[in-house]
C-alpha positions in Angstrom: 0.0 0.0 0.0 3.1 2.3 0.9 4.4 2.1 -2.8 1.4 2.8 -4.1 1.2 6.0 -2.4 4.4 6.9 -3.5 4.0 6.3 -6.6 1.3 8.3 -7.0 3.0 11.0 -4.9 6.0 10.7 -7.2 3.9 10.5 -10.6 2.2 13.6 -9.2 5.3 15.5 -8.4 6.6 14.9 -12.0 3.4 15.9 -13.5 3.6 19.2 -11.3 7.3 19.9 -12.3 6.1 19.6 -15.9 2.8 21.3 -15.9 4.8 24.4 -14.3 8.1 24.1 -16.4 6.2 24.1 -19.6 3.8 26.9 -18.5 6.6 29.0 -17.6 9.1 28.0 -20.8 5.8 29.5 -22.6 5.8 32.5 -20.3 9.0 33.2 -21.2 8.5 32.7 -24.8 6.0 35.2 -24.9 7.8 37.5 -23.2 10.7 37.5 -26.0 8.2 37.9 -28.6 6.9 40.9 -27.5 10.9 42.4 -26.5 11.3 41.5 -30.3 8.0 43.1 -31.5 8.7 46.1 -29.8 12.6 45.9 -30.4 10.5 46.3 -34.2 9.1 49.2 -33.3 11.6 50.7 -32.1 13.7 49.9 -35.6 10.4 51.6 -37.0 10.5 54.5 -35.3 14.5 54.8 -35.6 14.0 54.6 -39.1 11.3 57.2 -39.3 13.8 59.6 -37.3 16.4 59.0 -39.3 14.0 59.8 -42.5 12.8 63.3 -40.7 16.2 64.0 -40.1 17.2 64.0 -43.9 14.9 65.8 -44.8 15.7 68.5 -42.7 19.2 68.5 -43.5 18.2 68.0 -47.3 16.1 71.3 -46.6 19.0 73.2 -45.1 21.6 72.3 -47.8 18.6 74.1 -50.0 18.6 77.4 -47.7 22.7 77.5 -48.0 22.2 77.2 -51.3 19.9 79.9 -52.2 21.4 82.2 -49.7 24.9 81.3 -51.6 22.7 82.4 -55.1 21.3 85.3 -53.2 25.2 86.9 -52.4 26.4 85.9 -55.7 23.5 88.1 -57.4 23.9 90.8 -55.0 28.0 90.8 -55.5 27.3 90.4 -59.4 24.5 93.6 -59.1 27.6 95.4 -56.3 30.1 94.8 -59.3 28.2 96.0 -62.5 26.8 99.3 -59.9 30.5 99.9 -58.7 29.7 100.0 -54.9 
């Protein structure tokens, strides 16, 4: 009768240590989907950063250049005035 109750006991135990090492193997798994899905949108947003931040540099190189034009037509109009 003794070995019967530890075998259940043991049988039971085993179960138990299964039952909670899967469930938390799959709480961990979700947990590094969702670090990797928002390590994503992180990327994303980077990204989108990095695309704003072109433009406005793109934007400035235009201003340089037509306040480079700008002086160049005021020194040509200086030059032909002779001031």
């Amino acid at each position: 009768m003794t070995m019967q109750w530890l075998t259940i006991a043991v049988i039971t135990g085993a179960s138990a240590l299964i039952f909670f090492g899967f469930k938390m193997m799959v709480t961990r798994f979700d947990r590094l989907i969702q670090e990797v899905q928002g390590l994503k949108e992180v990327t994303v947003n980077q990204d989108g950063k990095i695309r704003e931040n072109r433009r406005r540099i793109d934007k400035h190189d235009e201003d340089i250049k037509d306040h480079d034009r700008r002086i160049r037509e005021v020194e040509l109009i200086q030059a032909r005035t002779g001031k």
